[in-house]
Backbone as CSV, one residue per row, in Angstrom:
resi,resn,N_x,N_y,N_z,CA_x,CA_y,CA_z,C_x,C_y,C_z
1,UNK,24.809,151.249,-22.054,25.411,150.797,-20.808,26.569,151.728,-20.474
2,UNK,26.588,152.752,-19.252,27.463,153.064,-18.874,29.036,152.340,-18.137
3,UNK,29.933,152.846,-17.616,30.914,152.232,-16.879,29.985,151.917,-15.220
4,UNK,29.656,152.340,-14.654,29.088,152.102,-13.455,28.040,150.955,-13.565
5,UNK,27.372,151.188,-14.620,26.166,149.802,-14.908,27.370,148.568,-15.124
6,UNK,27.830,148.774,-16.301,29.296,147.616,-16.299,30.027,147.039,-15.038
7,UNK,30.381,148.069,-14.327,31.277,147.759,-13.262,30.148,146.845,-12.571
8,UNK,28.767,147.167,-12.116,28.019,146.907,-10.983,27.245,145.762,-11.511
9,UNK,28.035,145.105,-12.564,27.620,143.465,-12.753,28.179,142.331,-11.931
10,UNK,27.849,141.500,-11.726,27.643,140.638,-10.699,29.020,139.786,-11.291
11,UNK,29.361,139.748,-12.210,30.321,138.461,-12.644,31.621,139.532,-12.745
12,UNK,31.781,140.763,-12.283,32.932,141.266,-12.712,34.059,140.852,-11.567
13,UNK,33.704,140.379,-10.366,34.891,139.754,-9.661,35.352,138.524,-10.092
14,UNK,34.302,137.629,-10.483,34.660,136.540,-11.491,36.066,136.668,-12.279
15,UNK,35.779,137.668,-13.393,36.245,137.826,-14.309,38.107,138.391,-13.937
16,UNK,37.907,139.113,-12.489,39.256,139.847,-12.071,40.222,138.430,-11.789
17,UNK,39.160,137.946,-10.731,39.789,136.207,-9.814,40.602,135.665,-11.471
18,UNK,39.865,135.296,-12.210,40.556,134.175,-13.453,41.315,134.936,-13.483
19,UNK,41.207,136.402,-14.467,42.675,137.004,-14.845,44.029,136.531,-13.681
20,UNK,43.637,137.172,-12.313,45.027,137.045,-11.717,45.223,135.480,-11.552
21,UNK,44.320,134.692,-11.788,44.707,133.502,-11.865,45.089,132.734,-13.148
22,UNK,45.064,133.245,-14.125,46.026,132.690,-15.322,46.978,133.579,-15.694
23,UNK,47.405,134.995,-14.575,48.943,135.518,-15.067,49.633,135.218,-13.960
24,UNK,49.122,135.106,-12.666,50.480,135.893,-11.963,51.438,134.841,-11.825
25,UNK,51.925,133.883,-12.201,52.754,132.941,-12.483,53.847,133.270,-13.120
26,UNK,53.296,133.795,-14.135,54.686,134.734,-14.886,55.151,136.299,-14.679
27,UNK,55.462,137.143,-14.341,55.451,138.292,-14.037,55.560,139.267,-15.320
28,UNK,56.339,139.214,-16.127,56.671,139.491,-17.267,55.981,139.053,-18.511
29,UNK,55.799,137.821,-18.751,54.961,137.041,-19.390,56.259,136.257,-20.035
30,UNK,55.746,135.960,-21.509,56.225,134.787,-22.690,55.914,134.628,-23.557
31,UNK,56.745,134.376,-24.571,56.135,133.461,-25.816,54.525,132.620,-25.770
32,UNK,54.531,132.019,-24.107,53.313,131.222,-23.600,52.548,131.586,-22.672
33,UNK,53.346,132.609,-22.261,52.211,133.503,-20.753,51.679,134.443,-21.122
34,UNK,50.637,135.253,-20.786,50.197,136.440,-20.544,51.205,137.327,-18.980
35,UNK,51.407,138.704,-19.490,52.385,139.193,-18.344,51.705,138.935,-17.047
36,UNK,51.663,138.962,-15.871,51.405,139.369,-14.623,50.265,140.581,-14.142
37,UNK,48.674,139.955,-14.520,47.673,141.095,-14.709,47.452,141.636,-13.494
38,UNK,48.013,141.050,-12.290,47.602,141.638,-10.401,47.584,142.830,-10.342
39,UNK,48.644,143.658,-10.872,48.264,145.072,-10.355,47.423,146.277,-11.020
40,UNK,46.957,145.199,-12.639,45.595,145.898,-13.301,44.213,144.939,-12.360
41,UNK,44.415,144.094,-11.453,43.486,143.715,-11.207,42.891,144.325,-9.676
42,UNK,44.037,144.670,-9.308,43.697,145.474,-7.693,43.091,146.859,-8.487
43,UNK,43.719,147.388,-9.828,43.087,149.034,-10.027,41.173,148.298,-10.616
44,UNK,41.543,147.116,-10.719,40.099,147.160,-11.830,38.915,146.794,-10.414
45,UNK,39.767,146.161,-9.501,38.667,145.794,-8.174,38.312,147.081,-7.512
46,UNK,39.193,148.475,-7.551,39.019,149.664,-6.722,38.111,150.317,-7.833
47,UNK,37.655,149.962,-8.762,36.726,150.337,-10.000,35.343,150.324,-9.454
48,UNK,35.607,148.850,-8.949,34.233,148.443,-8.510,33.971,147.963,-7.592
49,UNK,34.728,148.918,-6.219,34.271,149.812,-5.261,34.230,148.790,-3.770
50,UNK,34.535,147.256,-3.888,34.383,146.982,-2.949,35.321,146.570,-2.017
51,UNK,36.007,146.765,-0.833,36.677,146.674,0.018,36.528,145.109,0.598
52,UNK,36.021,144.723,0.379,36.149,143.278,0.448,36.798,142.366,-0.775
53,UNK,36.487,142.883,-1.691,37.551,142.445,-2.993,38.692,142.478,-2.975
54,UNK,39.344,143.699,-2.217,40.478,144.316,-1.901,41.139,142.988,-1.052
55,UNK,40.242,142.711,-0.355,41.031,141.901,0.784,41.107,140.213,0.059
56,UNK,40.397,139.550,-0.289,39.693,138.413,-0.967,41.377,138.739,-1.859
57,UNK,41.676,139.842,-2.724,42.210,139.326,-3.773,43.773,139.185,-3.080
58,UNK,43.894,140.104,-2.006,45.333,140.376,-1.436,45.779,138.329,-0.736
59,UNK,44.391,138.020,-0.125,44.879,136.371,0.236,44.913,135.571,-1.129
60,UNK,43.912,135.830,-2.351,44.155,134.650,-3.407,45.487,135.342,-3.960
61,UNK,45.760,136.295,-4.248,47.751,136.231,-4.791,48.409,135.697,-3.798
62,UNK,48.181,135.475,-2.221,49.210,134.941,-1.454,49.263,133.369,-1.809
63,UNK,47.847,132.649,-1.890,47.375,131.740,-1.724,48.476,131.081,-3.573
64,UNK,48.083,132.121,-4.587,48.286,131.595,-5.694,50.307,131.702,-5.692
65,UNK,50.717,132.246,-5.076,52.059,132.441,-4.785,52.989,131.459,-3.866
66,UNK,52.288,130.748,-2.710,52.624,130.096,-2.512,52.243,128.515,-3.215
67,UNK,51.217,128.147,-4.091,51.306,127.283,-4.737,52.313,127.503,-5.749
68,UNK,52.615,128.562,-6.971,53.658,128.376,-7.185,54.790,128.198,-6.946
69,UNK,55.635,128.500,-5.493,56.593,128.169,-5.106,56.361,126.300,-4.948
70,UNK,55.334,125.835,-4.540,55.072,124.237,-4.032,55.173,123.721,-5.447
71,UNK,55.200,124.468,-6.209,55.226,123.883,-7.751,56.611,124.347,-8.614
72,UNK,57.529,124.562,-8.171,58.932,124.644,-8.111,58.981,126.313,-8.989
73,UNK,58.362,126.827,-8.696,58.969,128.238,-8.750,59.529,128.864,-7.308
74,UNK,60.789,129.456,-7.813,61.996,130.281,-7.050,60.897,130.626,-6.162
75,UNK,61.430,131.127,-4.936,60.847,130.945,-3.998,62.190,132.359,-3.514
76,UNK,62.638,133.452,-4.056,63.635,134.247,-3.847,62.755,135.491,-3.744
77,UNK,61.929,135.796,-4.068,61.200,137.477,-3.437,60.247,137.156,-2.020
78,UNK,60.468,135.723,-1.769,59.417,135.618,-0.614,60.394,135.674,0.874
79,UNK,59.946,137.008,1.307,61.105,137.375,2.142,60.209,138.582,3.565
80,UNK,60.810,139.073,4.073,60.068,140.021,5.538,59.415,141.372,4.312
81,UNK,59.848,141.387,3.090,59.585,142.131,2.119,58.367,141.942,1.648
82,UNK,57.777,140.722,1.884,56.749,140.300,1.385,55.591,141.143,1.521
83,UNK,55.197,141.315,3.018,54.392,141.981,3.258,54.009,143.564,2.849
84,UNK,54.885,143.645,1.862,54.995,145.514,2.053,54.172,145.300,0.490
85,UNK,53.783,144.119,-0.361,52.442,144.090,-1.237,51.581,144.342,-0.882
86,UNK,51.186,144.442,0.458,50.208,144.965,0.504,49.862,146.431,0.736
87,UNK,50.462,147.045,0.599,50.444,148.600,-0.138,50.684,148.801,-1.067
88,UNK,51.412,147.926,-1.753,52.024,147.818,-3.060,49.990,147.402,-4.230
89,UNK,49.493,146.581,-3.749,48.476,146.794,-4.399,47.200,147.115,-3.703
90,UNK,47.047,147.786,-2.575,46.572,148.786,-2.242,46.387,150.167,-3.238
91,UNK,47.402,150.622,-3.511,48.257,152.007,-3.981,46.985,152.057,-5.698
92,UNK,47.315,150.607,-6.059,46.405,149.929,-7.004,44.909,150.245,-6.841
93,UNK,44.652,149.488,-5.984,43.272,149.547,-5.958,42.260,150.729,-5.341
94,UNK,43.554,151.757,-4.701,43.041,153.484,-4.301,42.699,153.944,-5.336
95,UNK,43.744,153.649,-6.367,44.160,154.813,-7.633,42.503,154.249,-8.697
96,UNK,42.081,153.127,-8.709,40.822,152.283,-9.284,39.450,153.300,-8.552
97,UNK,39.706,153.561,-6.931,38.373,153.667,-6.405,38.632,155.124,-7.197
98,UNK,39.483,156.262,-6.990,39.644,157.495,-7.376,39.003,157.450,-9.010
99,UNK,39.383,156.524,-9.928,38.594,156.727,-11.041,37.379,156.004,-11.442
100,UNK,37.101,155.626,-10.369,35.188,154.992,-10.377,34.440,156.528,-10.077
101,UNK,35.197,157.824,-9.896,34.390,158.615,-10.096,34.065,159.087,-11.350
102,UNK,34.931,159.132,-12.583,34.524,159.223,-13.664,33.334,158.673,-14.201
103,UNK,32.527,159.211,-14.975,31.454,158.694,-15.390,31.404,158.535,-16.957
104,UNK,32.063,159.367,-17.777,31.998,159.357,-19.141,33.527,158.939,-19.636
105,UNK,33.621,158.469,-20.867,35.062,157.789,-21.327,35.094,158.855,-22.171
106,UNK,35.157,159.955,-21.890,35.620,161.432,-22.794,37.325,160.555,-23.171
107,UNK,37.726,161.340,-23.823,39.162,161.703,-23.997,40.146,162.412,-22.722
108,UNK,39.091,163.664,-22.314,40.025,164.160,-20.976,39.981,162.938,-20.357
109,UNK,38.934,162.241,-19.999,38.517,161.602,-18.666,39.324,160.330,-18.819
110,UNK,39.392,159.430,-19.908,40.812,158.714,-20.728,41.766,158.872,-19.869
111,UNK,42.604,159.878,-20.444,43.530,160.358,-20.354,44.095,160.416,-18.662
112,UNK,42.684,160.971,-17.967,43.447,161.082,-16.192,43.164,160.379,-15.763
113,UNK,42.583,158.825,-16.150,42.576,157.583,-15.542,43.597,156.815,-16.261
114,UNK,44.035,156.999,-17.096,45.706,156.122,-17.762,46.660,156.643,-17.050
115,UNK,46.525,158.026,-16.580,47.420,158.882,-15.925,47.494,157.982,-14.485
116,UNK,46.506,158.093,-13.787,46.122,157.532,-12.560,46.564,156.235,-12.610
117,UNK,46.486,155.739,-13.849,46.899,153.887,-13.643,48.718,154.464,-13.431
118,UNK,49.147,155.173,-14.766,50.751,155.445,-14.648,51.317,155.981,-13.620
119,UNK,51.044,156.500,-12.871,51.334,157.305,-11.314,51.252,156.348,-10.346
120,UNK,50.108,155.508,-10.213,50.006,154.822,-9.247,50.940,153.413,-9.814
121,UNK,50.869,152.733,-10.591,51.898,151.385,-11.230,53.355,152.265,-10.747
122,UNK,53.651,153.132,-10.816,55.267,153.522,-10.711,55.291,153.470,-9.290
123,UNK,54.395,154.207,-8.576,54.482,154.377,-6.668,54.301,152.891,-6.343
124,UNK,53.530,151.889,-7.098,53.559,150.367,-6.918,54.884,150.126,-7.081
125,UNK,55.478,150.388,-8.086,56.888,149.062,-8.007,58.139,149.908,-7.162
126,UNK,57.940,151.149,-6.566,58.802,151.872,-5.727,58.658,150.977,-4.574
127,UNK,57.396,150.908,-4.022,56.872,150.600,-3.030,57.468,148.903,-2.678
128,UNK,56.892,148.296,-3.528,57.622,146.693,-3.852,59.436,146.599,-3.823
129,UNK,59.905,147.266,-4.903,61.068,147.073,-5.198,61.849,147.405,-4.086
130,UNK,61.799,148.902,-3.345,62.742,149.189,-2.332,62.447,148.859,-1.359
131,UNK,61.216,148.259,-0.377,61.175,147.522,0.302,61.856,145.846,0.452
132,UNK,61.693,145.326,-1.198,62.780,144.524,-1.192,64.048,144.660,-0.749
133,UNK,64.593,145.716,-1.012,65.859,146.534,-0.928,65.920,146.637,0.401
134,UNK,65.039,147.418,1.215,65.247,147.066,2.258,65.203,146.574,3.653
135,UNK,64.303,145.046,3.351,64.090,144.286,4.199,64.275,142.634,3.858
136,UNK,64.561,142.513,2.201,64.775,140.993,1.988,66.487,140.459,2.525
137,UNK,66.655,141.148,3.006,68.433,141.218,3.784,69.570,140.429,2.392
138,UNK,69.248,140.788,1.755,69.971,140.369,0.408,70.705,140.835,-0.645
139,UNK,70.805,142.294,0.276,71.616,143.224,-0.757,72.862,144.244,0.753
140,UNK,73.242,143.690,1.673,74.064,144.325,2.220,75.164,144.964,1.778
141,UNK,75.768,144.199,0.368,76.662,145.021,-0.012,76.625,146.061,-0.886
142,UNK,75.256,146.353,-1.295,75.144,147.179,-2.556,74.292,148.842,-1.397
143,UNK,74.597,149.660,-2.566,74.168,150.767,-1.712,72.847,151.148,-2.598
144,UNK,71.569,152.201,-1.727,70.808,152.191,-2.573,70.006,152.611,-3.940
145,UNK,71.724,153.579,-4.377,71.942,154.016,-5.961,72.543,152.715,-7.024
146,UNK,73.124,151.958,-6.433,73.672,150.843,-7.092,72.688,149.824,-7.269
147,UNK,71.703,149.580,-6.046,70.313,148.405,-6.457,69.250,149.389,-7.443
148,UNK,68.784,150.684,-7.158,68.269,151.333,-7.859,68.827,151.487,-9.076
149,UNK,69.872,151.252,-9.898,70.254,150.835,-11.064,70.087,149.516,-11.701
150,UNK,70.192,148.809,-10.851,69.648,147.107,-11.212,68.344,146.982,-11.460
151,UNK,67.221,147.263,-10.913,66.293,147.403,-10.842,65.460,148.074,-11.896
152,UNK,66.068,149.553,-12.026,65.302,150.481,-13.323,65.166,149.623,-14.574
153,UNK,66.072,148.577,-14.557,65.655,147.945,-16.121,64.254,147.134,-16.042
154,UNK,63.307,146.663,-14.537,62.280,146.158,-14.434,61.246,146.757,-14.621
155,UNK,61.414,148.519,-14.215,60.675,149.293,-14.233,59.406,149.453,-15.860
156,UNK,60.068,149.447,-16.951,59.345,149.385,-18.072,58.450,148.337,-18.374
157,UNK,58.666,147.198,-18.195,58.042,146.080,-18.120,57.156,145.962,-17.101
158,UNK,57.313,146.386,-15.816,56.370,146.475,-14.497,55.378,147.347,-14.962
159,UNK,55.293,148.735,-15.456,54.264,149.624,-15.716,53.986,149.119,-17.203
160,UNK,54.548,149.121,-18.023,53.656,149.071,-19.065,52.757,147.821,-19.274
161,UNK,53.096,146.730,-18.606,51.410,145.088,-18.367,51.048,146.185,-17.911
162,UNK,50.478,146.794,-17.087,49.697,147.563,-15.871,49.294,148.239,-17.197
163,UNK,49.457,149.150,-17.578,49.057,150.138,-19.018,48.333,149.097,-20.057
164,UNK,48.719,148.131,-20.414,48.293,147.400,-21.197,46.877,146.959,-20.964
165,UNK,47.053,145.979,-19.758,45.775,145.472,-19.283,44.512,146.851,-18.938
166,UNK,45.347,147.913,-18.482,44.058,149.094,-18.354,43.748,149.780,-19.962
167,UNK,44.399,149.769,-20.841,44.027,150.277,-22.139,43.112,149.007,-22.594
168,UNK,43.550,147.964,-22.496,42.415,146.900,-23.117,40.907,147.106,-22.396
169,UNK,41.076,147.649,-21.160,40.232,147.276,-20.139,39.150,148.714,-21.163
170,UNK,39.327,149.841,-21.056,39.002,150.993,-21.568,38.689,151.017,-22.914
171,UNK,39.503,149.482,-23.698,39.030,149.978,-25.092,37.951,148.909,-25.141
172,UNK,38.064,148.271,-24.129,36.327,147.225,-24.332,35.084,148.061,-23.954
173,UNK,35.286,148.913,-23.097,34.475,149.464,-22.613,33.866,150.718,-23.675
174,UNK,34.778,151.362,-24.030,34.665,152.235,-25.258,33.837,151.173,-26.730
175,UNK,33.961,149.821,-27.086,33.654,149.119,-27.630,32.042,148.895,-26.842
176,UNK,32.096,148.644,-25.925,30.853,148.092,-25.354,29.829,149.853,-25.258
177,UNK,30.140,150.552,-24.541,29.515,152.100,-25.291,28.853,152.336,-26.509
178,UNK,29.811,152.041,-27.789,29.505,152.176,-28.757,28.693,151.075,-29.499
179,UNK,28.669,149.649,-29.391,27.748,148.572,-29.571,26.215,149.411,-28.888
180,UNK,26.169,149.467,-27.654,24.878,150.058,-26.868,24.172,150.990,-27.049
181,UNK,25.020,152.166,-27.825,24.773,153.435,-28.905,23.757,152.457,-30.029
182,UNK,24.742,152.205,-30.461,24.141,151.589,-31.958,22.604,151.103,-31.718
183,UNK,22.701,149.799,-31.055,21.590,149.401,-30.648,19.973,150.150,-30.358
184,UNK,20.941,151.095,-29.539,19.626,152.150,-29.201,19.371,153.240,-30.268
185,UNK,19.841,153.635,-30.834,19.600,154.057,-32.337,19.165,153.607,-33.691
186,UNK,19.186,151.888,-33.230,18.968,150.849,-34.434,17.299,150.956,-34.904
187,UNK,16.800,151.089,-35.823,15.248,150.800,-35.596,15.049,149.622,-35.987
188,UNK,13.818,148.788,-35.543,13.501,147.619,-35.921,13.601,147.132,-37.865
189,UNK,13.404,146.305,-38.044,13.319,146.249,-39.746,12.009,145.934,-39.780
């Protein structure tokens, strides 16, 4: 089984929907959460290629965001800022379609799709964060070297879930490769 046969299974939007629906509650995660899988889930939907996923997933995070606020979570990033997620995991799910051209899980090929997740997760939380900055009208007194210092401490935690969830994503797949090897090399007994 290649990545394209994988991707072009029928239950893999399934599988994206639950994820962002048992993290994005927590952003960071917990002792009891899993971190915040949305922006491995916009790169894993641009994987598998469909532009309607894109859109489907951009209303269920709104949909799942405003139930958490109705369920007494802070309700403080939901602001004229809001809207600028949606480039924010856009940026995501470009950087996904760009490595649905890969076909083999070489090592190079590894390597410039972790790259592609790390490039694009950083232009994600630029995109998010300073639009917060400057449209949630909540920082008038700070200038934008002084919020860009507040902020950089989110930065590690924002990209590396994103790294995480795409290395797991790659080492199942590398797992599922090598099971399918075997198999087809196995002879009967």
């Amino acid at each position: 089984m290649n990545i394209q046969t994988w991707l072009q299974a029928k239950y893999l939007p399934i599988a994206l929907i639950a994820l962002m629906v048992l993290t994005r509650f927590e952003h960071f995660g917990s002792a009891l959460h899993l971190p915040d899988a949305s922006l491995a889930v916009f790169f894993f939907a641009g994987l598998y290629r469909k532009k309607a996923l894109l859109l489907f997933l951009l209303a269920l995070a709104a949909l799942i965001d405003m139930a958490a606020i109705q369920n007494g979570t802070s309700s403080y990033c939901i602001s004229p800022a809001y809207v600028f997620l949606i480039p924010t995991y856009s940026v995501m799910f470009f950087a996904g379609q760009y490595c649905a051209k890969f076909k083999s899980l070489s090592l190079g090929s590894l390597s410039i799709q972790l790259s592609a997740v790390l490039v694009s997760a950083s232009v994600a939380f630029g995109i998010s964060n300073y639009s917060f900055y400057l449209f949630a009208g909540l920082f008038g007194d700070l200038t934008l070297s002084q919020y860009a210092g507040r902020v950089t401490q989110f930065y590690m935690p924002y990209v590396s879930s994103v790294l995480l969830y795409a290395g797991l994503f790659y080492a199942l797949m590398l797992l599922v490769k090598v099971i399918s090897a075997l198999k087809t090399n196995q002879k009967p007994a």
